[in-house]
C-alpha positions as CSV (number, residue, x, y, z in Angstrom):
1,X,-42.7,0.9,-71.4
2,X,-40.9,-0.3,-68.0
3,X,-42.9,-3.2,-66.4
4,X,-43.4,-2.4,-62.9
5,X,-42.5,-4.7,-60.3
6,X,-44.2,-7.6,-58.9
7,X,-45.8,-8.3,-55.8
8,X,-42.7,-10.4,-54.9
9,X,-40.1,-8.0,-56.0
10,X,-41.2,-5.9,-54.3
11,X,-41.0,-7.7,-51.0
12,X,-37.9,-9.0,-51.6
13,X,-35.9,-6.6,-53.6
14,X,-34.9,-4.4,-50.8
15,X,-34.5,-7.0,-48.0
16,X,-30.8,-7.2,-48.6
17,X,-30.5,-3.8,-48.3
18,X,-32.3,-3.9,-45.1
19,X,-30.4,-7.2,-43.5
20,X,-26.8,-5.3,-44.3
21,X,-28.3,-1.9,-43.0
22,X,-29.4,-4.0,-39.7
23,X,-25.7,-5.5,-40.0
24,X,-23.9,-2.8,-40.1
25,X,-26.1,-0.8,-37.2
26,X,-25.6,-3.7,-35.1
27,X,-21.9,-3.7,-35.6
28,X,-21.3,0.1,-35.2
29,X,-23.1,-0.8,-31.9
30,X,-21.1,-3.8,-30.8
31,X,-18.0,-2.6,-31.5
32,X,-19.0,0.6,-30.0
33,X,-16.7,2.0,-26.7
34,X,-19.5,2.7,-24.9
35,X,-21.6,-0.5,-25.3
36,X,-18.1,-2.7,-24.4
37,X,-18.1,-4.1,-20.8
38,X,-16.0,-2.7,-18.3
39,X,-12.7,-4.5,-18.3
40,X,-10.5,-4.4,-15.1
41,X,-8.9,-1.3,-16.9
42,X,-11.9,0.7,-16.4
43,X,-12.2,-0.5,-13.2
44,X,-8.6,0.2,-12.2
45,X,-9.3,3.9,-14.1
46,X,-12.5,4.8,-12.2
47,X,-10.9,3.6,-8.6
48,X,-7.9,5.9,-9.5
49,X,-10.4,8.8,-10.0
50,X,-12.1,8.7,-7.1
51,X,-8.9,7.9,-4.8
52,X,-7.6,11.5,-6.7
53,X,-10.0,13.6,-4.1
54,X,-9.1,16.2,-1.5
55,X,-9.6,13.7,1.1
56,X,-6.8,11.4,-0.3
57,X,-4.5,14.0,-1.0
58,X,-5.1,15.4,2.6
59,X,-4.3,11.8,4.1
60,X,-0.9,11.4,1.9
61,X,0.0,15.0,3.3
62,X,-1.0,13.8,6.7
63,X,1.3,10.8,6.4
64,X,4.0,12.4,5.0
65,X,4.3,14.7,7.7
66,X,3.9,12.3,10.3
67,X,6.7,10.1,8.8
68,X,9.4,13.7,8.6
69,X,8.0,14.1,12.4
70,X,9.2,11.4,13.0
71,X,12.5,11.0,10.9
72,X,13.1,14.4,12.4
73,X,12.3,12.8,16.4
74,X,14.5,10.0,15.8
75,X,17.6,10.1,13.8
76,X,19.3,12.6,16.0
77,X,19.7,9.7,18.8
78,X,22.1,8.0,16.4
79,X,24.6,11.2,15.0
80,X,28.0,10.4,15.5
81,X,27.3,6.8,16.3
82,X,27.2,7.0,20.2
83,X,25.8,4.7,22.1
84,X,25.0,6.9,24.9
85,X,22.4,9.0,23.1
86,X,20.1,5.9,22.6
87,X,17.1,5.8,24.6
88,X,17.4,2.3,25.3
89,X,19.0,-0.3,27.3
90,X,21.8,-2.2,25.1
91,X,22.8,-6.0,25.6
92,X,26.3,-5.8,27.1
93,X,26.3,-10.1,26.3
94,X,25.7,-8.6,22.8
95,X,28.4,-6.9,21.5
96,X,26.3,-6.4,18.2
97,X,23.4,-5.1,19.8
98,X,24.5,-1.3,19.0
99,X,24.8,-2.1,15.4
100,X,22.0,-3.8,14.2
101,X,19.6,-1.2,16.3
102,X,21.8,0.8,13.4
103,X,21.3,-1.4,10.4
104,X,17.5,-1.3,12.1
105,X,16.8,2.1,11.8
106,X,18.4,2.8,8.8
107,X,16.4,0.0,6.4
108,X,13.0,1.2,8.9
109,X,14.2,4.8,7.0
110,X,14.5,3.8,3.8
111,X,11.2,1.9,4.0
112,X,9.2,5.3,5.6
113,X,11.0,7.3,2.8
114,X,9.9,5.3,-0.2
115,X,6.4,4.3,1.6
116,X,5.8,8.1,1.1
117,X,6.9,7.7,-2.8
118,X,4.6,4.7,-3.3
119,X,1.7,6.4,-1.9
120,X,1.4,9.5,-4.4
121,X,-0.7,8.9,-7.2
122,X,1.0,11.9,-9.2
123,X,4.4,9.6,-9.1
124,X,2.8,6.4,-9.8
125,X,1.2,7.6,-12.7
126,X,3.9,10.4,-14.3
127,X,6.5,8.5,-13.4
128,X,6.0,4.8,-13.7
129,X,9.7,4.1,-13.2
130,X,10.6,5.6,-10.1
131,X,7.7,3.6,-8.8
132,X,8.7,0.5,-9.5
133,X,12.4,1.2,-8.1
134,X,11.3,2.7,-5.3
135,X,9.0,0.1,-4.7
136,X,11.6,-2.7,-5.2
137,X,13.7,-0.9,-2.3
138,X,11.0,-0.6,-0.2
139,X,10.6,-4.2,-0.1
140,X,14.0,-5.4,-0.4
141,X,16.3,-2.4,1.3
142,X,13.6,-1.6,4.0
143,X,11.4,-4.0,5.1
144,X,12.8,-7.4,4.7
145,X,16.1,-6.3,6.7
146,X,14.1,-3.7,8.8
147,X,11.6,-6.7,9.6
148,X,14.2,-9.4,10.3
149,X,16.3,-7.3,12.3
150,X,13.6,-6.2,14.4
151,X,13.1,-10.1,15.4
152,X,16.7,-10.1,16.3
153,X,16.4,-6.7,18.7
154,X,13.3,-8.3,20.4
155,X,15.4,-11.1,22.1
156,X,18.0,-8.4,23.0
157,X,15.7,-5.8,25.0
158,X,15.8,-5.3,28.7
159,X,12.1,-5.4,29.2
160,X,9.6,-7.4,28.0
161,X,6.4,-5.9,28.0
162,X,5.1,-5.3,24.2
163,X,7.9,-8.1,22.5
164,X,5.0,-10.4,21.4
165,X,3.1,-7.5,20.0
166,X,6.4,-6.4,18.2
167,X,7.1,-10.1,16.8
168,X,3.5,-11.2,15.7
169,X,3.8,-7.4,13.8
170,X,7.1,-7.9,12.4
171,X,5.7,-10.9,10.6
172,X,2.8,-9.3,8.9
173,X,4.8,-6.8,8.3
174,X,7.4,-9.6,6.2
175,X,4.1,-11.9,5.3
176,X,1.7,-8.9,3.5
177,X,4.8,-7.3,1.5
178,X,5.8,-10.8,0.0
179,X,2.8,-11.0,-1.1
180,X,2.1,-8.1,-2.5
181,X,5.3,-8.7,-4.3
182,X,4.6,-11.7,-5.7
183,X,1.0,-10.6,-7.2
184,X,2.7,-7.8,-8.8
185,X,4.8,-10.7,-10.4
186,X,1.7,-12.0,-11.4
187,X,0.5,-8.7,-12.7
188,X,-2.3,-9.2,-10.6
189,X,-2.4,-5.8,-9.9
190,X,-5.9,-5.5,-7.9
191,X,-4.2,-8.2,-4.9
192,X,-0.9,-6.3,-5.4
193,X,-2.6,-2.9,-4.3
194,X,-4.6,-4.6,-1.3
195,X,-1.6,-6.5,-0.2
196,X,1.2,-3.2,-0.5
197,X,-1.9,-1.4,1.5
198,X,-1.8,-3.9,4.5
199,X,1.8,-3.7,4.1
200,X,1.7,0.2,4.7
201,X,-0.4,0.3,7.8
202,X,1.6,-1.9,9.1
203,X,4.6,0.2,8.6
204,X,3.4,3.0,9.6
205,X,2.1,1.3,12.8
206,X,5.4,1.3,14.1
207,X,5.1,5.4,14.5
208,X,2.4,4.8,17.1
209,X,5.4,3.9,19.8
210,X,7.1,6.8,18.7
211,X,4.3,9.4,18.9
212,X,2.9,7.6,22.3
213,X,6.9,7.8,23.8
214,X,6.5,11.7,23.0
215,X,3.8,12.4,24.6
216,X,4.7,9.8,28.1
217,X,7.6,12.1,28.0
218,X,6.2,15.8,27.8
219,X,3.4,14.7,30.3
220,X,5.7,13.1,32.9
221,X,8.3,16.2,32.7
222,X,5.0,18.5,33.4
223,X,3.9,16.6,36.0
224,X,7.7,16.0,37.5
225,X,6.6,11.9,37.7
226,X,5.3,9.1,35.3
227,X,1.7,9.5,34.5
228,X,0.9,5.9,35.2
229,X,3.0,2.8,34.4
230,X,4.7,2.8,30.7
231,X,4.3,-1.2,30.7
232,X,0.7,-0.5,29.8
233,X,1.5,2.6,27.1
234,X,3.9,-0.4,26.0
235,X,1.7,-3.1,25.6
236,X,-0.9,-1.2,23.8
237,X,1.0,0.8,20.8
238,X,2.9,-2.5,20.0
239,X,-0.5,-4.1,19.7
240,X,-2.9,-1.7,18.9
241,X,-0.9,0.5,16.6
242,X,-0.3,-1.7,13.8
243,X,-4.2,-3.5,14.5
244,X,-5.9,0.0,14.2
245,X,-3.9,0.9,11.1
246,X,-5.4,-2.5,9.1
247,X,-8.4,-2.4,10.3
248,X,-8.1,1.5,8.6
249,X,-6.8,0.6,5.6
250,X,-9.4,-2.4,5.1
251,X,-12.3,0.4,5.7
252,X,-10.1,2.6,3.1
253,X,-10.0,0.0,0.5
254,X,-13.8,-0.6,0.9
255,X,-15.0,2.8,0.7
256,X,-12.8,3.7,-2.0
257,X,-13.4,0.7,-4.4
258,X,-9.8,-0.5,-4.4
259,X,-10.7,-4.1,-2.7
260,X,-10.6,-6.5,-5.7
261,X,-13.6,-8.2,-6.8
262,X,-14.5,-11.6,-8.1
263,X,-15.1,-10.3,-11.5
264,X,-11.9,-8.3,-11.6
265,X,-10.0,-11.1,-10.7
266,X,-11.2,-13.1,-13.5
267,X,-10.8,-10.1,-15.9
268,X,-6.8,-10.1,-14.9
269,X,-6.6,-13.8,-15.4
270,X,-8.8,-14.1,-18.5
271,X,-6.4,-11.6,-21.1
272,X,-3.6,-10.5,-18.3
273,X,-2.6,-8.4,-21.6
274,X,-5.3,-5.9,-20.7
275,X,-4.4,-5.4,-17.1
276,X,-0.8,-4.1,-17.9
277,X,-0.6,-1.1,-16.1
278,X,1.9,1.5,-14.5
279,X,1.2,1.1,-11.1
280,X,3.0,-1.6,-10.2
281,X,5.7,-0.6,-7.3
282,X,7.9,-3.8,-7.5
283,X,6.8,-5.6,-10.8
């Protein structure tokens, strides 16, 4: 006859049974996707989903077409190389002047045409290469010579009003984009996006003299005189344009959830394995 089982056996014999079933429940949940903490990958993932709206694409179309505008508004002035078709006043004490307006506008082209490649999520993400190359000429074959350049031509111009505004912008422009290089040396990707953003608005702050020029123009011919003294149209798009364009991208980088935070920061820096990712223009 089978002896049935103590008091004691019977409180103890299944507890094993019950510690490895609590065991293996609590590992399942650990190790769990959904019960892990968001690393800066999921971060980095969620910000790219909510950047990937109709809004965002409607502002990359919008900038795109205001950098063709303008490519198609400015090159013309230099076809066939001739002087005469410049809108502006050259340094005859320079001989050079001519040229490095050239050398200007060309590396300010490159810099607009590869802004717009840097910009499109789609690119970034299908094709990781052609970002980072067309990131490493932005930076290197637009806006370090565009940049430097532009400090030469503001010593060589026959008016004054706006040079300070042009300068103090010119080194931003240099400043942000250095740094946004070296973080994505760092793989630091979160201070690379925030610093390449700056960097754009500032580029594209230099359209505001351009679009401002156009419209000084069309409303003087319709009104057969100047609309009010150009020194003041000047002064303003060389200061304000570039101004108004960070102060847009910092709201952008807010409202979107691409500003870096503390804890993503420490994320990057604590396994910079993890953070490896694509979008990385000039890494």
């Amino acid at each position: 006859m089978t002896s049935e089982p103590t008091a004691t056996e019977s409180q103890t014999g299944p507890a094993p049974a019950l510690v490895t079933t609590e065991t293996t429940v609590t590992t399942s949940f650990e190790q769990s996707p959904t019960s892990r903490p968001r690393t800066a990958d999921a971060a980095d993932s969620a910000a790219r989903d909510r950047r990937d709206s109709w809004r965002s694409w409607l502002g990359i179309a919008g900038v795109v077409g205001l950098v063709a505008w303008f490519l198609w508004y400015k090159l013309p002035d230099f076809r066939g190389l001739d002087q005469h078709r410049v809108g502006i006043v050259l340094n005859r004490d320079f001989s050079l002047h001519y040229p490095v307006l050239v050398a200007h506008v060309l590396a300010g082209s490159v810099a607009l045409i590869t802004l717009c490649v840097q910009i499109t999520p789609w690119m970034r993400r299908n094709h990781p290469r052609v970002h980072r190359i067309s990131g490493r000429l932005y930076v290197f074959a637009g806006v370090l010579p565009c940049a430097l350049l532009a400090l030469v031509l503001d010593r060589l111009t026959a008016f004054w009003e706006g040079n300070a505004g042009t300068a103090v912008e010119s080194l931003a422009w240099l400043g942000t984009t250095v740094m946004g290089y070296l973080a994505a040396r760092r793989r630091s990707w979160a201070q690379h996006r925030r610093w390449m953003t700056y960097s754009f608005a500032i580029a594209l702050g230099f359209l505001w003299g351009a679009v401002a020029g156009a419209w000084f123009s069309h409303a003087s011919r319709a009104a057969r005189h100047p609309v009010f003294n150009p020194a003041y149209l000047f002064e303003f798009v060389r200061w304000g344009g570039w101004m108004i364009n960070l102060a847009i991208a910092q709201w952008w980088l807010e409202r979107t959830g691409w500003a870096p935070r503390a804890s993503v920061e420490r994320a990057e820096r604590a396994n910079p394995a993890s953070t490896v990712s694509p979008a990385s223009p000039t890494a």
